[in-house]
N, C-alpha and C positions, 0 to 999 in steps of 0.2 A: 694489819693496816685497815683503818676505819672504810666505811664505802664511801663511792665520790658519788656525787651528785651530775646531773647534766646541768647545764645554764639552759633558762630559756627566753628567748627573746621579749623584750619590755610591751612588746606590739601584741605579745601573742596572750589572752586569757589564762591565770591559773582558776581552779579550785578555792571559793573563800570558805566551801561548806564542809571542809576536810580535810583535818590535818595528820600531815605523815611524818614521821620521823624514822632516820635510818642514821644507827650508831648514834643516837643522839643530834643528830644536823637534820634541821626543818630541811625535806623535799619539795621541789615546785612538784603539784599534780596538776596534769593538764588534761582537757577535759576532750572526750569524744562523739562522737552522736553513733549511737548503734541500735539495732530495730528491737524494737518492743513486743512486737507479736508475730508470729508466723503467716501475715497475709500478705499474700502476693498474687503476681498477675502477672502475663507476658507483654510485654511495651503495650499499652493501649495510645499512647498519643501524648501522653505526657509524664513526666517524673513522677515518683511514687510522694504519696501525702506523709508531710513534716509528722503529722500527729501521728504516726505508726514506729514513730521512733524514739529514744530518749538519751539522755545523756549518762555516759561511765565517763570512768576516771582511769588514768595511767600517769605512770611515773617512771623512770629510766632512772640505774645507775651500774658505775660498775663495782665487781665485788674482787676480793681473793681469798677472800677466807668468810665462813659465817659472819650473815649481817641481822642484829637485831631490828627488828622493825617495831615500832609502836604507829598506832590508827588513830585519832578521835575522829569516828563520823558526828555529820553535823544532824543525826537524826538517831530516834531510839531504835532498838532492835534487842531481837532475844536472842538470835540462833548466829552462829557465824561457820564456817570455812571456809579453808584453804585447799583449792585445787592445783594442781591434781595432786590425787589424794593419796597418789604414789608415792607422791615425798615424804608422804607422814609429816607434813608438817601439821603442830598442834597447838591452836591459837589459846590464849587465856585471855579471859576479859576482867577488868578489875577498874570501877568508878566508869564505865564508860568507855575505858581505855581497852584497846585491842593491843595482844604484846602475840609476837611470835619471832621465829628463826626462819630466814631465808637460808639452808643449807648449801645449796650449790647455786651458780648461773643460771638462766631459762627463766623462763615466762611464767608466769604466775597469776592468779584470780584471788580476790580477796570479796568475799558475798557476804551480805549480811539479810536472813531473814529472804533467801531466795539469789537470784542474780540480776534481778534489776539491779540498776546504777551501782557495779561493781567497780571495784577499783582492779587496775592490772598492774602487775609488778613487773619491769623486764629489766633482768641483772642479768651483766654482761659479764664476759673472761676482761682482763684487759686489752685493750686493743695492739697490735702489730702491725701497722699497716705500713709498710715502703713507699711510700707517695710523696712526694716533691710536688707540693702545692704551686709553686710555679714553675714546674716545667713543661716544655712545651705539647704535651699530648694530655694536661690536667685543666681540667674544669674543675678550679674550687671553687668553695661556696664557703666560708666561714661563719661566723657569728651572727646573727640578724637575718632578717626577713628577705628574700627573694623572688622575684616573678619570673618564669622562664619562659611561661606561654607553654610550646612542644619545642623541647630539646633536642634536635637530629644530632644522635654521632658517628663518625666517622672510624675508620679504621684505628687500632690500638689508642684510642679514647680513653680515660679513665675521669671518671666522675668522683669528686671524693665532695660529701655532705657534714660535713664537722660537726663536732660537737655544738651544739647553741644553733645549728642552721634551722631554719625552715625554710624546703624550698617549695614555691606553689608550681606547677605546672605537671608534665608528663617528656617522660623520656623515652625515646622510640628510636631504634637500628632497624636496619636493611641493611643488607647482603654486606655483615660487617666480622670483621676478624679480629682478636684479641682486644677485647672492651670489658671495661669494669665499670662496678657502680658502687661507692664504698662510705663508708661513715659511722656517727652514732649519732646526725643528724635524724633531721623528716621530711620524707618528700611529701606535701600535703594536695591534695588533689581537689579538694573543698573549693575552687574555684573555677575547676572545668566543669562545663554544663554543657548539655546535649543543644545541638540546631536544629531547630527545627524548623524540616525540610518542605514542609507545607500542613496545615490543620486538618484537623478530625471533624467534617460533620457530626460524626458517631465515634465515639469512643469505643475502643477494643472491647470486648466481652471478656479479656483477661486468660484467654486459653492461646490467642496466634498475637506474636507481635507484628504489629501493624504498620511497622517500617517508615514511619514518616519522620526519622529523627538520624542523624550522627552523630555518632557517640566514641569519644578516643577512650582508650585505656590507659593507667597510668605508666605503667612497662609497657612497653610491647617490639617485643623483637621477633625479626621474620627472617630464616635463613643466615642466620648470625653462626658463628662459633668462637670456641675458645674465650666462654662468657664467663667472668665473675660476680655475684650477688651475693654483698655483704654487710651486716650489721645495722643496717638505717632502718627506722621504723615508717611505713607507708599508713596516712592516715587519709580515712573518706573519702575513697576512689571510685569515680562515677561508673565504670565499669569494670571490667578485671584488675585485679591487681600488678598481678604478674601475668602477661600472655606470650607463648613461645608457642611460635609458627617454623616447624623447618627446622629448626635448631640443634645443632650437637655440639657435644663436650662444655656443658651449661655447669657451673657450681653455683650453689645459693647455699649460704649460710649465715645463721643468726640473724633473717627478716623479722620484722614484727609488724604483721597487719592487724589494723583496725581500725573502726567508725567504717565498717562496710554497712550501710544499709539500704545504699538506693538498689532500681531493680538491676539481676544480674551480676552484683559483685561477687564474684568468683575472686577467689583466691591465689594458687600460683596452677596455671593449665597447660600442661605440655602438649604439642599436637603436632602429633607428627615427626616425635625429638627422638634422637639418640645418645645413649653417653654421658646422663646425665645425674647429678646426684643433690640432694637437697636433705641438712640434716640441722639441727639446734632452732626451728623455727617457731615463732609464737602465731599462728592461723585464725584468727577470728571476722567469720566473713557472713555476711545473711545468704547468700548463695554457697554451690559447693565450692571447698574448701581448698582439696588437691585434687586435680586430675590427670587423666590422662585421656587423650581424645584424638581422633583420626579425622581429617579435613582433606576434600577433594583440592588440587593444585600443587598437592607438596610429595615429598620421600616418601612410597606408603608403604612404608612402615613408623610403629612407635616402637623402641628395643631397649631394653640395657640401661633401665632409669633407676635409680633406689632412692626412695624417699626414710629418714630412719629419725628420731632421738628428737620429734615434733611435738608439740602441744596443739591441739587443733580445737575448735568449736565452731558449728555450723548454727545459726539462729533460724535457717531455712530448711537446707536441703541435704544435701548427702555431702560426707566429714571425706573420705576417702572414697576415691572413687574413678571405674574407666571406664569413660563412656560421657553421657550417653548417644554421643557419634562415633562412630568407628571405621569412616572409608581410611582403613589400610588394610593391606590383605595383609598382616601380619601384625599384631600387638601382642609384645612378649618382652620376656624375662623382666617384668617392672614386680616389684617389690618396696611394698609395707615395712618399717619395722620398728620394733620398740619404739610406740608412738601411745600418747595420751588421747583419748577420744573424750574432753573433758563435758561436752554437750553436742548431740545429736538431735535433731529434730524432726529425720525424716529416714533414713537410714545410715547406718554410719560407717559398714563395708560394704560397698554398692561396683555392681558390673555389671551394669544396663548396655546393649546391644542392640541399636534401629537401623543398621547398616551391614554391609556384606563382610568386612573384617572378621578375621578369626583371634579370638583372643585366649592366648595360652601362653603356659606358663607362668603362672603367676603367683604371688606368694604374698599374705599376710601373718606377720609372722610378732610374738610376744608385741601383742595389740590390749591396751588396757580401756575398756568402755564404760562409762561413767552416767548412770540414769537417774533423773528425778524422779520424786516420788510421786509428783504431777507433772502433768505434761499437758499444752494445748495442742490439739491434732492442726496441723497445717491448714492453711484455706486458701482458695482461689479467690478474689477478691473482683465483683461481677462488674459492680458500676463504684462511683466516686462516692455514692450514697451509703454505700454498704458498710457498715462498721461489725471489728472483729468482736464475733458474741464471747468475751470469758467464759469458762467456765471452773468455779475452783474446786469441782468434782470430777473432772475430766478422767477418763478411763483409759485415755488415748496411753500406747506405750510406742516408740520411736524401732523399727526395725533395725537388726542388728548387724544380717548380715545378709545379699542377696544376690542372686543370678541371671539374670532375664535377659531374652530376646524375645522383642518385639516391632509392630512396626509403627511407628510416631507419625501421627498426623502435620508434624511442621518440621522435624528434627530429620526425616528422612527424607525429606523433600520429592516425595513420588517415587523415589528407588523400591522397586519392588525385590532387588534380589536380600536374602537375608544371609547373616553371618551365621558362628557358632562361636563357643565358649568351651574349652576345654581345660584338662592339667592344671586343675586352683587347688591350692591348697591354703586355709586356715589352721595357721598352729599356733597353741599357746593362747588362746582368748581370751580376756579375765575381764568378766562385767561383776560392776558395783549394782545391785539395782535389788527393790523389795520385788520384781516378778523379773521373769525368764520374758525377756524380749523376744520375737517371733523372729524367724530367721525365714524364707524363702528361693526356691530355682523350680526353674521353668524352662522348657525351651520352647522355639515355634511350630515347630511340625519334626517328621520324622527325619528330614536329609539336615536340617537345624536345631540340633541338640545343646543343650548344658551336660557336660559328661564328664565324669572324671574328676568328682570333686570330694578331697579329703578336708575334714575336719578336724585335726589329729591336737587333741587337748583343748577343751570348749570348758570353761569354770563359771559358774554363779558364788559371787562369793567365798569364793575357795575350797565348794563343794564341784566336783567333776562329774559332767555331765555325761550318762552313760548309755543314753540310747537316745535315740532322733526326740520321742516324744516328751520326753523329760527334757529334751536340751529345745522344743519348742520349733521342731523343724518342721518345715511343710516342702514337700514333693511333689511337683506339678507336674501335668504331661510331660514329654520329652525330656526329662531330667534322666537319665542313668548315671548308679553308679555312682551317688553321694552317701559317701563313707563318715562314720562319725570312729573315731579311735580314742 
C-alpha cells in the first residue's frame, strides 16, 4: 500500500521552495522556525531575537510498508544525508533530484550541505485509535484551524487532534485521572506569548533570568495520572513542550516536537514522576531535550521512567539528561534506551546535580551519538547588541557523556546542602564522529561523590574503546570508581 499523506489546512503555509514526493503523490511540506546558532541567555526581559532563528521543513505521512521518497530542493547543494544514520538509509542524487527509501516509521532529517533548513520526515504505524469523536468525555478537533486559548481538562478527558487539525493554544491538567491527548493533528503554540509582568530598565546580562514575564507551556500537567500522549506533532512551543509535575503512570508515544527555539524550550521534563515510559518519539528542541528533574512541593522522588526507541536533537543544550535540579531524595531506576542522539550541542548523556537528591541507579543503555564534523561552541548572549561570531574553523567538540555535582548560582536557589550520584551505568555507546568527544565526572567534596560508574562497551566508529584515555575520559576530584569495560 502506497503512503498516505496528511491534509493540511488552506489557512496554514506550505513550502513553495521544495518539493516532495512520497510513492509518487506530491507531499504538503510545512514549514518550522528552529534556532540557527547556539546563543542563548536566561530570560533577560524579553523573548529571544527572530534573527537567531531560521526556517526547516517537515512533512507527516503514514506508512506500512517501505516508502520511496523523491526531494527537489529549491536550492543547490553538494552533500546530502539521511539521519539517523542508523537506518542506513542511502540517498542518491540524480539532476537535482534526491531519491531514497524510508524503511520503517520514525522520524527522520533529510540535510543537505549541513543542517540548516532541513527537511523532517515523520512516518507513522497506522493509526488505532478507539475514540468516539462525539462522545461525551471527547474534545475533538477535526479538519481546519483552531483557537483554544489554554485548554483545562478534567477527569477521563480525551483530546483527539485529527488528521488535517491545527490547533493553536496550550493544554494543562491538575489533579486529574485518566486523560488523553491523541491524534495525527498539531497542537501549534506559535501564538502563546509571554506577559509581561512589568519592564526592564536593564536588561538581564543573560546568566539569571530576571522573572518579569509569564510564561505557560504547551503541555503541562501537575499531579495528573493514568496519562496518555499519542501521535500529534507539537510545533513552536514558547516554553516546555511536554511538562509533568507530580505525575505517575504517564505513556507518551510517537510525539513529534519541533520549531523549538524561543528561550527555554525544553522538550518532554518529568519531575518528580513515577511509572512512566516514553518510546517511538521525534525530539528536536533548542533546549534540553528529555529530562528528568526533582522540584520542591511534589512526591520526592523521580522512579521507574524508561524512555527507549527516540530520535532526539538538541540545538542548545543537553539531548538526555537528569538534572539539572534534583530536590528528591531519591531519583532512580530511569533509564535511556536504544535512542538516536542525531545532534548534540553541549552534552548529550548529562547528570548534572545542584541540589540534595541522590541519584542512582541509572542506565543508558545501546545509545547511538552522532557528531559533526564542525561544531559552534555554545554562547551566552550578553546584551541585544551581541551577535553570534561563526566560526567555520571551530575546534569546539560537544561533550559526550557527563557526571557532576555542583552548586548553581540560580538553579539551587541558596540550598547549600549537596546531593550525590551513584550506580550509572553506560553500555553499548556508539558515536559517529572524526574525534573521540571528551566525556567527564566530578564530585563536590568528600561526603558528595560521583561513585560507581561503569562504562561497559564505549565504540568510536566501531572501534572499542579500551582504556579511559583513548576513550577521552577525564576524572575529577570526588569521582571514585569509574570503570570503563
Amino acid at each position: 500500500m502506497p503512503a498516505r499523506t496528511y491534509r493540511v489546512p488552506g489557512e496554514i503555509p506550505v513550502a513553495d521552495d521544495i518539493l516532495c514526493l512520497l510513492d509518487g503523490q506530491k507531499a504538503p511540506v510545512q514549514l518550522c522556525r528552529v534556532s540557527a546558532v547556539p546563543f542563548n541567555r536566561r530570560w533577560p526581559g524579553h523573548q529571544r531575537q527572530i534573527e537567531q532563528s531560521e526556517i526547516a521543513y517537515f512533512t507527516s505521512l503514514e506508512m506500512t510498508e517501505p516508502v520511496t521518497v523523491q526531494v527537489r530542493p529549491g536550492r543547490a547543494f553538494k552533500d546530502v544525508v539521511v539521519r539517523p544514520l542508523s537506518k542506513n538509509v542511502h540517498p542518491q542524487v540524480e539532476n537535482g533530484v534526491i531519491t531514497f527509501i524510508l524503511p520503517s516509521p520514525g522520524g527522520y532529517s533529510l540535510e543537505m550541505d549541513g543542517y540548516h533548513h532541513n527537511l523532517h520526515l515523520f512516518a507513522d504505524p497506522p493509526a488505532n485509535y478507539a475514540v468516539d469523536p462525539h462522545g461525551p468525555a471527547t474534545i475533538y478537533f477535526g479538519p481546519g484551524c483552531h483557537d483554544v486559548g489554554i485548554l483545562e481538562l478534567k477527569d477521563g478527558q480525551t483530546v483527539f487532534i485529527d488528521e488535517g487539525a491545527v490547533v493553536y493554544g496550550c493544554i494543562h491538567a491538575t489533579d486529574c485521572r485518566g486523560i488523553r491527548i491523541l491524534g495525527r493533528g498539531v497542537l501549534d503554540n506559535s501564538k502563546n506569548v509571554e506577559t509581561i509582568l512589568f519592564p526592564m530598565e536593564k536588561l538581564g546580562d543573560g546568566m539569571f533570568d530576571v522573572r518579569n514575564a509569564k510564561r505557560e507551556h504547551t503541555i503541562q500537567l501537575i499531579r495528573c495520572q493514568d496519562v496518555v500522549l499519542d501521535g500529534f506533532t507539537i510545533r513552536d512551543s514558547l516554553v516546555y513542550n511536554v511538562g509533568l509535575w507530580g505525575c505517575d503512570d504517564v505513556e507518551i508515544r510517537n510525539l513529534k516536537i519541533i520549531g523549538s527555539w524561543r528561550f527555554n524550550t525544553d522538550g518532554i521534563d518529568f519531575h518528580n514522576c513515577r511509572r512512566c515510559h516514553v518510546t517511538d518519539c521525534f525530539v528536536r528542541t533548542f533546549d534540553d531535550s528529555i529530562c528528568f528533574k526533582g522540584h520542591l512541593g511534589y512526591q520526592q522522588v523521580c522512579e521507574d521512567i524508561l524512555v527507549e526507541n527516540c530520535v532526539v536533537w538538541c540545538d542548545w543544550d543537553h539531548c538526555l539528561e537528569i538534572g539539572a535540579e534534583c530536590c528528591a531524595d531519591h531519583m532512580r531506576n530511569l533509564t535511556f534506551r536504544n535512542m538516536d542522539v542525531i545532534r548534540s550541542l553541549d552534552i548529550a548523556l548529562n547528570i548534572g546535580n545542584v541540589d540534595y537528591g541522590h541519584v542512582h541507579d541509572v542506565l543508558f543503555e545501546n545509545i547511538r551519538v552522532e557528531m559533526d564534523p564542525v561544531y559552534q561552541r555554545p554562547r551566552i548572549q550578553r546584551d541585544d547588541a551581541e551577535t553570534f561570531p561563526v566560526d567555520p574553523h571551530s575546534p569546539w567538540l560537544p561533550t559526550l557523556m557527563g557526571c557532576s555535582i555542583t552548586e548553581h548560582p540560580e538553579y539551587s536557589e541558596g540550598r547549600k546542602e549537596r546531593g550525590r550520584i551513584s550506580d550509572i551505568t553506560y553500555r553499548n555507546i556508539h558515536v559517529r564522529s572524526d574525534r573521540m568527544p571528551p566525556s567527564s565526572f566530578r564530585g563536590y567534596d568528600a561526603h558528595h561523590r560521583v561513585e560507581n560508574v561503569t562504562i561497559e562497551g564505549l565504540y568510536r566508529n566501531g572501534v572499542r574503546m579500551k582504556t579511559l584515555e583513548k576513550a577521552n575520559v577525564y576524572i575529577g576530584e570526588f569521582a571514585e570508581n569509574v570503570v570503563l569495560k
